[in-house]
Backbone as JSON Lines, residues from 0, in Angstrom:
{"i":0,"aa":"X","n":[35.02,-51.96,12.64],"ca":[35.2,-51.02,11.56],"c":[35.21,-49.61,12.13]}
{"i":1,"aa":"X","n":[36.46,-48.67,11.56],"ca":[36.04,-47.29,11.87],"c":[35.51,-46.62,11.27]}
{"i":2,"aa":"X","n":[34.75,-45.59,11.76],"ca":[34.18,-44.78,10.72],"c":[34.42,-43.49,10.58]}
{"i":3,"aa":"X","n":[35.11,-42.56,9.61],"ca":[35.79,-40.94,9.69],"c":[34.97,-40.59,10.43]}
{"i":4,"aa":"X","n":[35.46,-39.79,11.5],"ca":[34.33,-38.15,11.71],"c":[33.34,-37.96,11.48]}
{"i":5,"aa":"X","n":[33.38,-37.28,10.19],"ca":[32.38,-36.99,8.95],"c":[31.65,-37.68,8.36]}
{"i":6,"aa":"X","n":[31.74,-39.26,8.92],"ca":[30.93,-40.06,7.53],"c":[30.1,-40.88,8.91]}
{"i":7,"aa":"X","n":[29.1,-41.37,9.0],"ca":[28.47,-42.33,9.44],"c":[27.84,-43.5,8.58]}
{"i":8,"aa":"X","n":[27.04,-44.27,9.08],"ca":[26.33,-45.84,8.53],"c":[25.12,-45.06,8.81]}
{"i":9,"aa":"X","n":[24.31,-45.74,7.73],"ca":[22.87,-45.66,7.54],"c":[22.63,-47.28,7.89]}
{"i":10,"aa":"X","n":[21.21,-47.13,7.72],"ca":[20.49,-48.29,8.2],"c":[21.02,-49.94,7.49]}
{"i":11,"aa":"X","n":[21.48,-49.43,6.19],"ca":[21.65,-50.78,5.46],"c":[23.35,-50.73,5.44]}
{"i":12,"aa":"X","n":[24.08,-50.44,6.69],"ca":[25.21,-50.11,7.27],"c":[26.27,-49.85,5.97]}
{"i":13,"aa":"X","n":[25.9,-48.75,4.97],"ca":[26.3,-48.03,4.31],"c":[26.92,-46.91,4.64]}
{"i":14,"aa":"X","n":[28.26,-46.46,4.22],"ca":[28.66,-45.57,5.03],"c":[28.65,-44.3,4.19]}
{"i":15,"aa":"X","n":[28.12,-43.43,5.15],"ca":[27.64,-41.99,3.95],"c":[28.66,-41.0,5.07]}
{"i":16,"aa":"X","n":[28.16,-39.58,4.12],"ca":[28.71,-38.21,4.92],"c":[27.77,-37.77,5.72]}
{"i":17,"aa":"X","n":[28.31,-36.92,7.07],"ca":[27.47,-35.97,7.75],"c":[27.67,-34.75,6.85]}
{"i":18,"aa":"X","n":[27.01,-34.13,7.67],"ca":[26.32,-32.83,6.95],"c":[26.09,-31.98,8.32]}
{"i":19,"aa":"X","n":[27.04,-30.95,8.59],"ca":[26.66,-29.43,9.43],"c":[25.88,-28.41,9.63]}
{"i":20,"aa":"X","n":[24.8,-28.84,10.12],"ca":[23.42,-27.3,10.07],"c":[23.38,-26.65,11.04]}
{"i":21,"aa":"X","n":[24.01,-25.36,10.79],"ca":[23.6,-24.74,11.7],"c":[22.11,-23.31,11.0]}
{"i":22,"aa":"X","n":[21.68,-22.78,12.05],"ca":[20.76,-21.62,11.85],"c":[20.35,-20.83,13.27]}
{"i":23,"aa":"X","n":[19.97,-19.63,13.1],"ca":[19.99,-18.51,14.07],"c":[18.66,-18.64,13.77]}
{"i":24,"aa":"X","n":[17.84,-17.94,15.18],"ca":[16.25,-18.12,15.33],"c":[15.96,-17.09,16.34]}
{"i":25,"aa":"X","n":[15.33,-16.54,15.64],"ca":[14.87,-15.31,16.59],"c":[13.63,-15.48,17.86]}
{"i":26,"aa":"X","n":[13.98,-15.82,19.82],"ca":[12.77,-15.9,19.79],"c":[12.93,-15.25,21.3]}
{"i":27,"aa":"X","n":[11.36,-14.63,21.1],"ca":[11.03,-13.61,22.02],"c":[11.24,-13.96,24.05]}
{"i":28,"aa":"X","n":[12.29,-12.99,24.26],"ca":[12.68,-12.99,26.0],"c":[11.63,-13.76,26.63]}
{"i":29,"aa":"X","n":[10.37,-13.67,26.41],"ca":[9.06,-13.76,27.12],"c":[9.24,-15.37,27.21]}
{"i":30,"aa":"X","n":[9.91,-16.23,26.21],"ca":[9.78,-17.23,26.3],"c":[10.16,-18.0,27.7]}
{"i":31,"aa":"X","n":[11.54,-17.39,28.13],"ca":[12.52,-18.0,28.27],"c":[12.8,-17.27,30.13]}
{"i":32,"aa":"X","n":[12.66,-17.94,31.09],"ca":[13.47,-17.17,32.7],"c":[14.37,-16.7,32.59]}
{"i":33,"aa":"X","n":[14.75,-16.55,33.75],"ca":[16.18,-16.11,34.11],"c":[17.08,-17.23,33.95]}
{"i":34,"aa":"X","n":[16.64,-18.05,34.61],"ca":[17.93,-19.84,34.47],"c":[18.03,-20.02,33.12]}
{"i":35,"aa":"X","n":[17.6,-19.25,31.67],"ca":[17.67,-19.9,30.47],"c":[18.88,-19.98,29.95]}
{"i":36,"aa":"X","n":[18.88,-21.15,29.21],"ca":[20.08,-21.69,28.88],"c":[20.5,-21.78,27.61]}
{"i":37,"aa":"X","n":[21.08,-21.05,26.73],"ca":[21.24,-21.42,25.33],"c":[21.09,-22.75,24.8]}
{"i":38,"aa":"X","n":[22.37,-23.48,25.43],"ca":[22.99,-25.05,25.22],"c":[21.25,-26.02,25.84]}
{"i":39,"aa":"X","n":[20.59,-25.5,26.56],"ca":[19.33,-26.49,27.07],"c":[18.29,-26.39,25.69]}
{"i":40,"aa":"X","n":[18.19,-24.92,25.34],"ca":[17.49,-25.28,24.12],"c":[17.27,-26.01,22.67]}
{"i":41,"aa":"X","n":[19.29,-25.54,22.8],"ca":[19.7,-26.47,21.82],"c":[19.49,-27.91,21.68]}
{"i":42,"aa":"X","n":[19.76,-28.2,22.62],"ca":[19.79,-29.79,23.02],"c":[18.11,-30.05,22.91]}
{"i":43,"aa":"X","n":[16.98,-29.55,23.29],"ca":[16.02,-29.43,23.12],"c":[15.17,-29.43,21.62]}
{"i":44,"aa":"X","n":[15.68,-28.69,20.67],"ca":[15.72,-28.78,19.74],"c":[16.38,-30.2,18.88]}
{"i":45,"aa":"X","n":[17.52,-30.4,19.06],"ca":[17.88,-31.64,18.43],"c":[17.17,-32.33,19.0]}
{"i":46,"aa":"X","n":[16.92,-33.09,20.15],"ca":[16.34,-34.1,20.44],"c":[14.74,-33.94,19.5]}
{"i":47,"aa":"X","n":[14.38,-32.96,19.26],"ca":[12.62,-32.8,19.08],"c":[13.21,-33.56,17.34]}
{"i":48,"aa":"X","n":[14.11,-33.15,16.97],"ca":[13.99,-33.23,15.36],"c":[14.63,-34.49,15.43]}
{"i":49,"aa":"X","n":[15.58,-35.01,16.09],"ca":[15.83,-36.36,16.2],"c":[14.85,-37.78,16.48]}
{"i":50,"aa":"X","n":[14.04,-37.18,17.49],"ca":[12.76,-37.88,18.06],"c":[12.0,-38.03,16.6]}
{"i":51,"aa":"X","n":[11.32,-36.82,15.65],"ca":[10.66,-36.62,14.91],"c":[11.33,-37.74,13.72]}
{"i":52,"aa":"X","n":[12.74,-37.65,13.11],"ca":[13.3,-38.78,12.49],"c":[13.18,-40.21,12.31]}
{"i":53,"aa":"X","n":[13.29,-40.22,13.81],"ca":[13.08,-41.32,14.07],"c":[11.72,-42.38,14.3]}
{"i":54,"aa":"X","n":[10.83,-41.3,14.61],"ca":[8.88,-41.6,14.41],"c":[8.9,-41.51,13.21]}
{"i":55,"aa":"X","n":[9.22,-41.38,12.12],"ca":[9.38,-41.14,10.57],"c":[9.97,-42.55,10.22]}
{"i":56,"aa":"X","n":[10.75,-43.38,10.64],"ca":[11.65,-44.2,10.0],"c":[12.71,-43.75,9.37]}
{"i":57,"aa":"X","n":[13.11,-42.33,9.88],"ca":[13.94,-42.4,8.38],"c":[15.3,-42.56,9.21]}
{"i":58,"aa":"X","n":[15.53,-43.06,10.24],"ca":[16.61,-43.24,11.26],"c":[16.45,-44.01,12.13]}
{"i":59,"aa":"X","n":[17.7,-45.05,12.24],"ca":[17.63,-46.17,13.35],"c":[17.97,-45.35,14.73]}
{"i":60,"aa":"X","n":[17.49,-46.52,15.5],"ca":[18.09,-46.18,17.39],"c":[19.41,-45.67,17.31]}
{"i":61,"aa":"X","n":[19.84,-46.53,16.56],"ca":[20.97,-46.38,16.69],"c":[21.97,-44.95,16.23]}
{"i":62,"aa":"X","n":[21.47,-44.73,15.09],"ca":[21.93,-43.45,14.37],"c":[21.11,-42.29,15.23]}
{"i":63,"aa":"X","n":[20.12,-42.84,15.36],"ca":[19.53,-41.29,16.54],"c":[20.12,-41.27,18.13]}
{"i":64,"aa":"X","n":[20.66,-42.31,18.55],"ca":[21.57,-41.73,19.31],"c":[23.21,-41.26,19.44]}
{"i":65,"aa":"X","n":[23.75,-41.68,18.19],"ca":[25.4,-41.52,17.98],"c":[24.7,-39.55,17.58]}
{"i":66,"aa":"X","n":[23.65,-38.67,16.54],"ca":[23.61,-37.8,16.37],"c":[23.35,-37.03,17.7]}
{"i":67,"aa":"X","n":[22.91,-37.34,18.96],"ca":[22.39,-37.46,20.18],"c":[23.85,-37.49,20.79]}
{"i":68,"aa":"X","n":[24.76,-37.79,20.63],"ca":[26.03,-38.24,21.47],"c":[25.46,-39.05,22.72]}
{"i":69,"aa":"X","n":[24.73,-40.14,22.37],"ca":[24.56,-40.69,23.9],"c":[24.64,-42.25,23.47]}
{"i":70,"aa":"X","n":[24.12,-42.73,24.29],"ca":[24.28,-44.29,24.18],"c":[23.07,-44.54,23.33]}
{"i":71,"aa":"X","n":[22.84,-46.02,22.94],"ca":[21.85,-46.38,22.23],"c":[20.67,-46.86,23.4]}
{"i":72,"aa":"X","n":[21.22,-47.38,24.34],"ca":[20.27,-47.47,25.73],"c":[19.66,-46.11,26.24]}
{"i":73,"aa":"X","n":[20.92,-45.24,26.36],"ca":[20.46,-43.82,26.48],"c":[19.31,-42.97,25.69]}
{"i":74,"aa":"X","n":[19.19,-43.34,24.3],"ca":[18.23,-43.06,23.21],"c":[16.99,-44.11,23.22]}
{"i":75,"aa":"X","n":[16.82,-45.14,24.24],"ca":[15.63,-46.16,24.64],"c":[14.96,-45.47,25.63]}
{"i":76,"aa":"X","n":[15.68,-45.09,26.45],"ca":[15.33,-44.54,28.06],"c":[14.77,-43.37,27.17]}
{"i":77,"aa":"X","n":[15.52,-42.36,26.81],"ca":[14.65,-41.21,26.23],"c":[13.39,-41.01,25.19]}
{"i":78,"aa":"X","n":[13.06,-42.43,24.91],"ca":[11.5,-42.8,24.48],"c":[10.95,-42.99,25.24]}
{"i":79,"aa":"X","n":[11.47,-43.44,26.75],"ca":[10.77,-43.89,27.07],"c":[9.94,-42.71,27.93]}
{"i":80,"aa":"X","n":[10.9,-41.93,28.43],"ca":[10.3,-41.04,29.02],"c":[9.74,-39.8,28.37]}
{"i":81,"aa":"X","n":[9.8,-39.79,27.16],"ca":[8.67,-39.01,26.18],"c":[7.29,-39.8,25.44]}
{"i":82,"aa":"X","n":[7.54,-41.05,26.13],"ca":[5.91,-41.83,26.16],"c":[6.04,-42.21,24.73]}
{"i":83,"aa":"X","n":[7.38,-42.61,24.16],"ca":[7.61,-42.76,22.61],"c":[7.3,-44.89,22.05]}
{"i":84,"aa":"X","n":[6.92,-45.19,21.84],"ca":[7.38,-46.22,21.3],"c":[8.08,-46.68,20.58]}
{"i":85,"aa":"X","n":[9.05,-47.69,20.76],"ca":[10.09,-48.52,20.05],"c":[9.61,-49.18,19.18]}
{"i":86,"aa":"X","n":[8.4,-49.82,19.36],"ca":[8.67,-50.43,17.92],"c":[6.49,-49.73,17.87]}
{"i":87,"aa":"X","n":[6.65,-49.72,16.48],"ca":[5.17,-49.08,16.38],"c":[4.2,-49.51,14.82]}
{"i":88,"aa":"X","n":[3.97,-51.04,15.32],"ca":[3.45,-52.31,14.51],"c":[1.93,-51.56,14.15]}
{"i":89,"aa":"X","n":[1.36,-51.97,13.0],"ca":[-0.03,-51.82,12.96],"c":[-0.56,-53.6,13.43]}
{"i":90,"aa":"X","n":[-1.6,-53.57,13.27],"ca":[-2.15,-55.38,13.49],"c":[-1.3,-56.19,12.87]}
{"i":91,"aa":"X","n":[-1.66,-55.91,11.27],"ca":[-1.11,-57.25,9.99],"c":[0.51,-57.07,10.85]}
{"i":92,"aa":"X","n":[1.29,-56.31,10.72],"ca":[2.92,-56.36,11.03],"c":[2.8,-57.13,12.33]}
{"i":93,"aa":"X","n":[2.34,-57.07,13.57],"ca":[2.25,-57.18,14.9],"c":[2.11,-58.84,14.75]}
{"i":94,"aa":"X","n":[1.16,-59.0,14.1],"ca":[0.88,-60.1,13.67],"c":[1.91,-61.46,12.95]}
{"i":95,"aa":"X","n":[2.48,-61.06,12.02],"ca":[3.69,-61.45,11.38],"c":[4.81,-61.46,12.36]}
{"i":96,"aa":"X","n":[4.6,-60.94,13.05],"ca":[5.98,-60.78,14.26],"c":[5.71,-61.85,14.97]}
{"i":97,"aa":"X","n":[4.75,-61.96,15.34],"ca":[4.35,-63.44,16.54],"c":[4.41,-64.7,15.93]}
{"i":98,"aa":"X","n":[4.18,-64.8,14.6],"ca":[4.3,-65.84,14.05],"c":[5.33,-66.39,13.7]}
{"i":99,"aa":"X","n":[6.43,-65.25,13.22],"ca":[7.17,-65.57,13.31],"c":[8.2,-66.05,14.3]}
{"i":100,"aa":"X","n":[8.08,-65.22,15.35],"ca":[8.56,-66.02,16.89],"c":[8.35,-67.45,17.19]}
{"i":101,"aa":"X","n":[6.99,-67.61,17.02],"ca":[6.62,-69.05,16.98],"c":[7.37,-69.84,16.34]}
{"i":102,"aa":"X","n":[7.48,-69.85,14.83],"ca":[8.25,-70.32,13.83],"c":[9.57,-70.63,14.56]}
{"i":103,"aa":"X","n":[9.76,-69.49,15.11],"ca":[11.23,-69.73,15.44],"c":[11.4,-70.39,16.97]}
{"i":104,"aa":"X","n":[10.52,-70.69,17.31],"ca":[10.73,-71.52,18.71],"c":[10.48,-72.69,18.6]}
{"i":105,"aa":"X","n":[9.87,-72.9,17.69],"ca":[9.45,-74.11,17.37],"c":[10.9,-75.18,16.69]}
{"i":106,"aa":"X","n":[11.28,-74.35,15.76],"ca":[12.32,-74.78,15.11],"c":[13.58,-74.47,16.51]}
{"i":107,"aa":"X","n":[13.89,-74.22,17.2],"ca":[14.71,-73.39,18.27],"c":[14.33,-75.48,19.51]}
{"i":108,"aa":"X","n":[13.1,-75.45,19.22],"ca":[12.2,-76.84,20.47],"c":[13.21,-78.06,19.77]}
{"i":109,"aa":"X","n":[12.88,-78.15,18.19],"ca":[12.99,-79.2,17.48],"c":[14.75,-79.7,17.29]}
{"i":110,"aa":"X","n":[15.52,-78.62,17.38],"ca":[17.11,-78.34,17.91],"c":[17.62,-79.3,18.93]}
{"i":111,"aa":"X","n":[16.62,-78.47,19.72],"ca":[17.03,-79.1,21.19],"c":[16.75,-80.4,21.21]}
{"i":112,"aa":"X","n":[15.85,-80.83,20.69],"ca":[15.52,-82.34,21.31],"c":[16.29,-83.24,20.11]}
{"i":113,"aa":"X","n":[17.07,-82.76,19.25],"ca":[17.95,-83.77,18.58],"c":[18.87,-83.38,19.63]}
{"i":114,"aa":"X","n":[19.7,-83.2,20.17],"ca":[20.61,-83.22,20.81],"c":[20.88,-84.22,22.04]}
């Protein structure tokens, strides 16, 4: 499937519109060396509010890295090296997850040996 330009998939692969933000920010020389880079901050910035999205739920891997222009592996690696977690279970969920694995290996065992 293609998707316009302008429109992306949300999580329940619904296809909506983007939306263009830009804003000007005033911030003091002191911050910033000599090597400073407009485009490094920028990129700095999206990633922080992308990262933040995405610790929120309110955005898949996936959509946080197509806004990212990078790969979806590319947007794994960059959790990883901001010490982020992928998936971020409390007990009860963590819990339900294993069982369900089980469930499913079990039934996955019971497959195999009709065959």
């Amino acid at each position: 499937m293609l998707i316009p330009i302008n429109k992306t998939c949300n999580k329940r692969g619904e296809i909506t519109m983007k939306k263009v933000i830009s804003f000007e920010w005033t911030v003091p020389e002191v911050v910033f060396g000599d090597d400073f880079k407009e485009e490094d901050l920028r990129k700095r910035v999206q990633e922080g509010v992308v990262l933040s999205l995405f610790k929120e739920g309110k955005i898949s891997s996936g959509l946080a890295a197509e806004m990212l222009r990078i790969s979806r592996r590319e947007f794994l690696d960059l959790l990883y090296r901001k010490g982020l977690p992928y998936f971020d279970f409390d007990e009860e969920e963590l819990e339900k997850e294993f069982t369900a694995f089980e469930e499913l290996k079990q039934i996955l065992k019971e497959k195999k040996g009709r065959h």
